[in-house]
C-alpha positions as CSV (number, residue, x, y, z in Angstrom):
1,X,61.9,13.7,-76.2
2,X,65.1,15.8,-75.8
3,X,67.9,15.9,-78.2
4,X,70.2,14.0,-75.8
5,X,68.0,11.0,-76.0
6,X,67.7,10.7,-79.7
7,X,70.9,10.3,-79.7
8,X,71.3,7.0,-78.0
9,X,67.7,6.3,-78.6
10,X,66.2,4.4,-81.6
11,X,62.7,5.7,-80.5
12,X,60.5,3.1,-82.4
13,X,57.7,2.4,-80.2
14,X,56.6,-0.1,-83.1
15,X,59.9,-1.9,-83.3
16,X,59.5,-2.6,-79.5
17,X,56.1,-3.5,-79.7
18,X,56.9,-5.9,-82.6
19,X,59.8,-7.3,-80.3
20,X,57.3,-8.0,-77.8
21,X,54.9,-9.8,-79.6
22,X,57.0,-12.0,-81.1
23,X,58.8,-13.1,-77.8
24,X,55.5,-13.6,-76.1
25,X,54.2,-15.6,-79.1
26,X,57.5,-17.9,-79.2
27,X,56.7,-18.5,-75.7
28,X,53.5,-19.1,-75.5
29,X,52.8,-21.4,-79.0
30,X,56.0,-23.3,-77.4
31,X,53.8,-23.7,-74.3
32,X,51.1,-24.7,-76.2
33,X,52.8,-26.9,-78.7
34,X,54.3,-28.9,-75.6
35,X,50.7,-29.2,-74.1
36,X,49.0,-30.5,-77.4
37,X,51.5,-33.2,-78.0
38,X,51.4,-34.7,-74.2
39,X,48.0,-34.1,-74.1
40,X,47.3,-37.5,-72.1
41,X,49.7,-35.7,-69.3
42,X,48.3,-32.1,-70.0
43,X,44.4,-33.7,-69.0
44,X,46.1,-35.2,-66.1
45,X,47.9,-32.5,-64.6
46,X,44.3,-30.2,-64.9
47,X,42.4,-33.3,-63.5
48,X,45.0,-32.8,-60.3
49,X,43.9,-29.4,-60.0
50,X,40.0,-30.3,-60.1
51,X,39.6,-29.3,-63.8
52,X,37.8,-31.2,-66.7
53,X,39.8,-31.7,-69.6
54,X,38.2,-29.4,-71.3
55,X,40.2,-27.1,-69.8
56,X,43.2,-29.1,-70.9
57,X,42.2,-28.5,-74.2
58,X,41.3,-25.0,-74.0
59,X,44.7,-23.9,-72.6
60,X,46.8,-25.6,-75.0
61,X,45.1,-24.7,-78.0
62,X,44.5,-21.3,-76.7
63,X,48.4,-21.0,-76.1
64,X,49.3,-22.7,-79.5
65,X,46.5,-20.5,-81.9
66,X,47.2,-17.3,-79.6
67,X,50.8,-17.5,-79.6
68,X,50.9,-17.6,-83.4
69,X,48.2,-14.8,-83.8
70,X,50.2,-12.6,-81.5
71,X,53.3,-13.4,-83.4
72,X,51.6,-12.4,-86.6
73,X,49.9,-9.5,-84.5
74,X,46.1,-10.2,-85.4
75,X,43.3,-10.1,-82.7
76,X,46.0,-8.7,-80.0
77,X,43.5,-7.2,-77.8
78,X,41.6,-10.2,-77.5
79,X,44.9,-12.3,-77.5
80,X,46.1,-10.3,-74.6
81,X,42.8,-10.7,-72.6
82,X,43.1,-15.0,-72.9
83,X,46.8,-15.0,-71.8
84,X,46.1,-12.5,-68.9
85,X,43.2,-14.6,-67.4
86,X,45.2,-17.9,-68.6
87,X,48.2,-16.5,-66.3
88,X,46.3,-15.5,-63.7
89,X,44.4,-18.7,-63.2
90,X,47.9,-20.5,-63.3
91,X,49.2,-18.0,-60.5
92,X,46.1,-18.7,-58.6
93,X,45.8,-22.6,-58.9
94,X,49.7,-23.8,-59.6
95,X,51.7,-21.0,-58.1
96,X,49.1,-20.1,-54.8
97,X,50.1,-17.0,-55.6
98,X,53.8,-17.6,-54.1
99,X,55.9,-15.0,-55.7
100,X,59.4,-16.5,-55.9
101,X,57.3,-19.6,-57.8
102,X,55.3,-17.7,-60.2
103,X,58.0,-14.9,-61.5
104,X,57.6,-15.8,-64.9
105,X,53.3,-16.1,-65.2
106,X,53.1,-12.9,-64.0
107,X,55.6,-11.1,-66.5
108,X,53.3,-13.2,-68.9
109,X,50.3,-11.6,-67.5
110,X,51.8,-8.1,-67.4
111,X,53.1,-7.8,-70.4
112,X,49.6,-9.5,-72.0
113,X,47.8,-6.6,-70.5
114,X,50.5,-4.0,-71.6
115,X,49.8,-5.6,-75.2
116,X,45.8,-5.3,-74.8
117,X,46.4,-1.3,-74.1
118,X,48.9,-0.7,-76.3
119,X,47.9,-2.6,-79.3
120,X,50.0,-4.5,-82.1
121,X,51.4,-1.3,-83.3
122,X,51.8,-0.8,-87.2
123,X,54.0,-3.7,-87.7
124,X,50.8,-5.7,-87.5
125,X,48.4,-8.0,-89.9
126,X,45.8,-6.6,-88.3
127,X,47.5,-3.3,-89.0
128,X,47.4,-4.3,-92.4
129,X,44.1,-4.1,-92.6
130,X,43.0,-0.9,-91.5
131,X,41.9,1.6,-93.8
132,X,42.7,5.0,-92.8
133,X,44.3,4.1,-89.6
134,X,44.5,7.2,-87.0
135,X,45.1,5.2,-84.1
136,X,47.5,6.6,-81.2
137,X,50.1,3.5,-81.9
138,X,50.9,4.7,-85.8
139,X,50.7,8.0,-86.1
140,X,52.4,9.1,-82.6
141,X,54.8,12.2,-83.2
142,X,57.8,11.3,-82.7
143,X,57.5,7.6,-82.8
144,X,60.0,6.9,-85.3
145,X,63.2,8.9,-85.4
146,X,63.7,10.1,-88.7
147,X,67.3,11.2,-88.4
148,X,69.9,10.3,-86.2
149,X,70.6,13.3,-83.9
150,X,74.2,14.5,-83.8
151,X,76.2,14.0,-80.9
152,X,78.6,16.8,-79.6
């Protein structure tokens, strides 16, 4: 990273990361939450697109549980995976894959599989719980800026 970018920069890929995961978690235990409590219309609407309600069931709770783990930033990779295939199934089935009607699934689904590769990063339970960490996403050089570069 040049000096002319630390200067404007706050270069803290874990800070972003952290962002991330909390927006996506808002979103999708919000998504979730909605589905669990209007369950009798959740079953419905999967029932119009040929699925059993177990599906129904799956996708809220899998929305509502997922949403707080990613917030919390435990089981991320795994997290990731559900959302992706949740999102894509919704592009495939709701959206028919029209894109001026499924915009917002698929920044779900990319940013879901962005998380799965990247990680939590170290502002993470799961983090947390790593002894010895070495992994790429806390001890990158450079990742945090340890003092603010001078500008001329």
């Amino acid at each position: 990273m040049t000096q002319s970018c630390k200067a404007w920069c706050l270069c803290n890929r874990n800070a972003g990361l952290l962002i991330i995961r909390v927006i996506i978690g808002v979103v999708f235990t919000y998504h979730g939450y909605t589905k669990i409590t209007g369950m009798f219309g959740t079953i419905e609407f999967f029932k119009m697109l040929g699925l059993s309600p177990f599906f129904a069931y799956f996708v809220a709770y899998a929305e509502f549980i997922g949403g707080i783990l990613m917030i919390l930033g435990a089981f991320t990779g795994i997290v990731g995976i559900v959302f992706a295939t949740m999102m894509f199934f919704a592009i495939m089935l709701v959206k028919k894959f029209e894109y001026s009607q499924s915009e917002f699934e698929l920044v779900l689904l990319v940013v879901s599989v962005g998380l799965v590769f990247t990680g939590a990063g170290k502002y993470a339970v799961q983090h947390f719980f790593k002894k010895g960490c070495k992994c790429d996403t806390c001890h990158v050089k450079g990742a945090v800026m340890k003092e603010p570069a001078k500008m001329m």
